[in-house]
N, C-alpha and C positions, 0 to 999 in steps of 0.2 A: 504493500500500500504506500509504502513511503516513497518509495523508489517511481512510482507511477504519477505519485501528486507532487514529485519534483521534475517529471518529466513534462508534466502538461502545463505547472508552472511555469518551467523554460517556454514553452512554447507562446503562453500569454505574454510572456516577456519578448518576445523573437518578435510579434508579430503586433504590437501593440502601434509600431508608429505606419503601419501600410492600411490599404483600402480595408473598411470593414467587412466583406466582400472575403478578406482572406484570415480571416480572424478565427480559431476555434470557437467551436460553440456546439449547443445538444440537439439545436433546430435551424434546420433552412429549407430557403425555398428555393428550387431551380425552377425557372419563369417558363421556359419553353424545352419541351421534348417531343421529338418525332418520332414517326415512322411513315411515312409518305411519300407521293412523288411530289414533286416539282416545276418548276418552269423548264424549259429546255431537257423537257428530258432525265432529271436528275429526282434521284432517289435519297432521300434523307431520312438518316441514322441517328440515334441519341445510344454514343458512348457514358459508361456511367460510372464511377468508384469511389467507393466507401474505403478509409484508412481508419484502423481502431489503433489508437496511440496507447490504449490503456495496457502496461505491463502486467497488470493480475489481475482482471476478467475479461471473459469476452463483454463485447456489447449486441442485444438485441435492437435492432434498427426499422423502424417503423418507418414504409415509405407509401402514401397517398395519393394516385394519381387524380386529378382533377383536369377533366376534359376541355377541348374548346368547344364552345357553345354552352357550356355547360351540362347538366343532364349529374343524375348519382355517380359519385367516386368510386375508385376500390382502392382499399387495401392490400399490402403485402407486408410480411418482415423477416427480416433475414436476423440471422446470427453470426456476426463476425468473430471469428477470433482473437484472442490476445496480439497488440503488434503486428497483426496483418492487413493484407488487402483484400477486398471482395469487388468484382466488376463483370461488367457485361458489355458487351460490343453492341447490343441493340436489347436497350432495356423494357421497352415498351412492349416488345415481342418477348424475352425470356419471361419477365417478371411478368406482366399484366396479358397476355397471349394477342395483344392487339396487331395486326398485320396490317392495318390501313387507318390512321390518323395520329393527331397529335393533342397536345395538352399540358400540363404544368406537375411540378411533384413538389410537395413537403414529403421530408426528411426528418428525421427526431426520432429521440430518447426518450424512453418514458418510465419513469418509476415502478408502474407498474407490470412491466414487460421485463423490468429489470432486477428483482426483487431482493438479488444479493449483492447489490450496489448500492454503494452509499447514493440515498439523495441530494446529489450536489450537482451544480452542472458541470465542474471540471472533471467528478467521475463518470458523465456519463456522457462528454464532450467527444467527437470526433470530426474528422473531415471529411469533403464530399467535393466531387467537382463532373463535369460533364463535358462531349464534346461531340457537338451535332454536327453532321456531315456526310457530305456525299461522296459513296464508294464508287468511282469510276473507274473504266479501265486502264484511266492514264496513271490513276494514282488517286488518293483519300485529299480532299480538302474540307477545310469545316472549321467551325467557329468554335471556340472555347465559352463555355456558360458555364460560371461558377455558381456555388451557394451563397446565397445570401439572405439577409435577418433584417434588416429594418426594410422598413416600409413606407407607404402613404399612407395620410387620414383625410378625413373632411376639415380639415383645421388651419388653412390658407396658408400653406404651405408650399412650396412649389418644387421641381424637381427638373436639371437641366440636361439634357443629351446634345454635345455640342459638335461644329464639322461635321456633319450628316447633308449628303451627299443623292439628290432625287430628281434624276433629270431624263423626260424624254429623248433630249438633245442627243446628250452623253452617254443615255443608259444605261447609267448610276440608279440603281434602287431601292428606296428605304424601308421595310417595312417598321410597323412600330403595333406594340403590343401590352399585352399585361396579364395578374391572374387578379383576380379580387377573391379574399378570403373570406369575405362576408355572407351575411345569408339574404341580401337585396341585392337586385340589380344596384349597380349603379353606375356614373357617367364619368369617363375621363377625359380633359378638355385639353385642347392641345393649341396651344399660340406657334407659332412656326417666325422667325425671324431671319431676315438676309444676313450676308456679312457686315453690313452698317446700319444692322439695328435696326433699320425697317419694317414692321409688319408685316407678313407677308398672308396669313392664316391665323384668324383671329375665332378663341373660343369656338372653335372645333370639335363638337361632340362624337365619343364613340363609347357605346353600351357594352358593359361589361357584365355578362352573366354571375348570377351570385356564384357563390364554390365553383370559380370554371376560368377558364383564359380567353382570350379573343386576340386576333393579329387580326390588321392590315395594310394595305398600302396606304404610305402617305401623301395625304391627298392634294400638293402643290408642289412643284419644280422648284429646285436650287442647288447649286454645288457645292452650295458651304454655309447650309442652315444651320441655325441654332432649334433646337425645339425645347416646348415648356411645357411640363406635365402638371395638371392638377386635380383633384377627388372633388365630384359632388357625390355624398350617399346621403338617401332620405332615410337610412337607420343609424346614422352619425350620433343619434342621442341614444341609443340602448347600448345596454351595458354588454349584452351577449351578441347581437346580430352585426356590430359596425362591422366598415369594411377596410381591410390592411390590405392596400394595390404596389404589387410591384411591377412599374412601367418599364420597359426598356425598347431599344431603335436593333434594326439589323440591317445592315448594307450591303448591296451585292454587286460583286465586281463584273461589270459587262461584260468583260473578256475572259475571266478566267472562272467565272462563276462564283468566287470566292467571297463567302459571308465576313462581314467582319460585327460583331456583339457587341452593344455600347450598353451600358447602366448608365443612367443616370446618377452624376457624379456627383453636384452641388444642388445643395436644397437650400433656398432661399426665401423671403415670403416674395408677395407681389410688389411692395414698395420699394423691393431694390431693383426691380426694372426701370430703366429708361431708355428712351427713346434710343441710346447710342448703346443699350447690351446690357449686359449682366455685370453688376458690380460686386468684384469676389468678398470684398468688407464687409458682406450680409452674412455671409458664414457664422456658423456658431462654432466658439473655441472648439467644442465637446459635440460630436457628431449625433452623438447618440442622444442630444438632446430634443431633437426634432426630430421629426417621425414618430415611428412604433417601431420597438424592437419584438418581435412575435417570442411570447415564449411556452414555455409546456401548456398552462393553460390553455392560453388561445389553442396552440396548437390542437390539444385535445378535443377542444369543439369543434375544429375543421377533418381531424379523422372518424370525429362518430359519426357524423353524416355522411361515410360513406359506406360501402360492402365488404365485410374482413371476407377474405378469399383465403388466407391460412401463412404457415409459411414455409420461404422457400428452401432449397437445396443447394448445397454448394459442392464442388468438385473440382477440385483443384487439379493445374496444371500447371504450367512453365510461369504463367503471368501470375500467378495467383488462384486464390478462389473464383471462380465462375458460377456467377449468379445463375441458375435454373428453377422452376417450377416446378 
């Protein structure tokens, strides 16, 4: 025990001054996962892996998938071993058996799944990351999507994805996206600006299914947009139903087909907009003090609304554990 809670110490220490995004923790949400075609032809894969850092016990891992459009989730959990890795080359087809569509996953720890683990979140902390992409025959290209934990609220807040890149001209393409964990619909509004701060798409509505994801295309031309995210939920006042939105952009390279994955990176209110951009002085010393950070609670309200399906099997080979059903 000692040897394990000086290990994951280190590692809060390692990783305390980089994106939250890369930070140990017992819950995250990865925003988008496939299994689908494509434009052009192209087939799109969600690589997935689980790291258990804890030296003396396994970890059971609770993972959620939550569809686009929404509709009932399922369940699955795996058991990682001590210090190991567990992954999948196409997680939506090992783990959930789905062969045609995509969707969003929380990830988590849970006390009760874990029962000879101390309740703490450094023992029951692990990492998670993904990497969606299409297997061609020239070679794999794809975009990196990590875990991540804070969120939006309804609480005029805002969130910016910048250099993003959507032009007929060029054939630069943005999509832009989210999952809402809540149990209402609700609306994410998107301001779009030029490279000199011009408005270019103003309060821009897109519905976001409750417990579900949505993408699309973003709906104006530029080579070097800035975009603005923000939450309206009409269950923003209940204590159980609000809704925690993680937005983010994907851009696709004309030529080479190559996704590149933005998170929005700086969350500012609306008063630090003006007309010439984004004023970075809005920032809060302490990141984590805007937004929502989701934690077991929450979490635990967003896996009981869906289907437990049981859990999975692992079988190890050269790479590790291999996620199966």
């Amino acid at each position: 025990m000692k040897t394990s809670r000086l290990l994951l110490a280190a590692l809060f220490l390692t990783v305390a001054s980089l994106p939250l995004a890369a930070q140990v923790n017992d819950t995250y949400i990865i925003t988008a996962a496939a299994n689908q075609g494509g434009a052009n032809n192209t087939r799109w894969l969600t690589q997935f892996s689980i790291f258990n850092p804890q030296l003396d016990h396994d970890l059971v891992v609770s993972v959620t998938f939550l569809p686009t459009g929404g509709a009932q989730g399922a369940e699955e959990r795996i058991t990682v071993p001590r210090n190991s890795l567990a992954f999948s080359d196409n997680i939506l087809l090992d783990l959930f058996g789905i062969a045609n569509g995509g969707g969003s996953l929380l990830v988590a720890t849970f006390p009760e799944d874990n029962p000879g683990v101390p309740n703490t979140v450094l023992d029951r902390s692990f990492l998670v990351t993904t990497n969606t992409y299409n297997n061609a025959s020239s070679g794999t290209y794809g975009q990196t999507n990590p875990g991540v934990w804070i969120g939006m609220l309804d609480d005029g807040i805002t969130a910016i994805a910048q250099n993003v890149r959507n032009s007929s001209r060029s054939g630069w393409r943005t999509n832009i996206g989210a999952v809402n964990l809540g149990r209402c619909s609700a609306t994410l509004r998107v301001n779009v600006y030029d490279a000199d701060g011009n408005t270019i798409l103003k309060n821009a509505p897109f519905v976001m299914p409750p417990l579900g994801h949505f993408q699309d295309r973003l709906p104006v031309d530029n080579d070097a947009a800035t975009v603005e995210f923000w939450v309206e939920d009409p269950c923003a006042s209940s204590n159980t139903d609000y809704a925690v939105v993680f937005p983010y952009a994907s851009t696709i390279d004309p030529r080479s087909g190559d996704p590149q994955y933005q998170a929005p990176m700086l969350l500012a209110p609306l008063s630090s907009l003006t007309s010439k951009g984004v004023r970075t002085t809005a920032l809060a010393s302490d990141p984590t003090s805007i937004g929502k950070k989701i934690d077991t609670k929450y979490a635990r309200g967003v896996r009981e609304q869906a289907e437990y399906r049981g859990m999975a099997t692992l079988m190890h080979d050269a790479k590790g554990w291999r996620i199966q059903r």
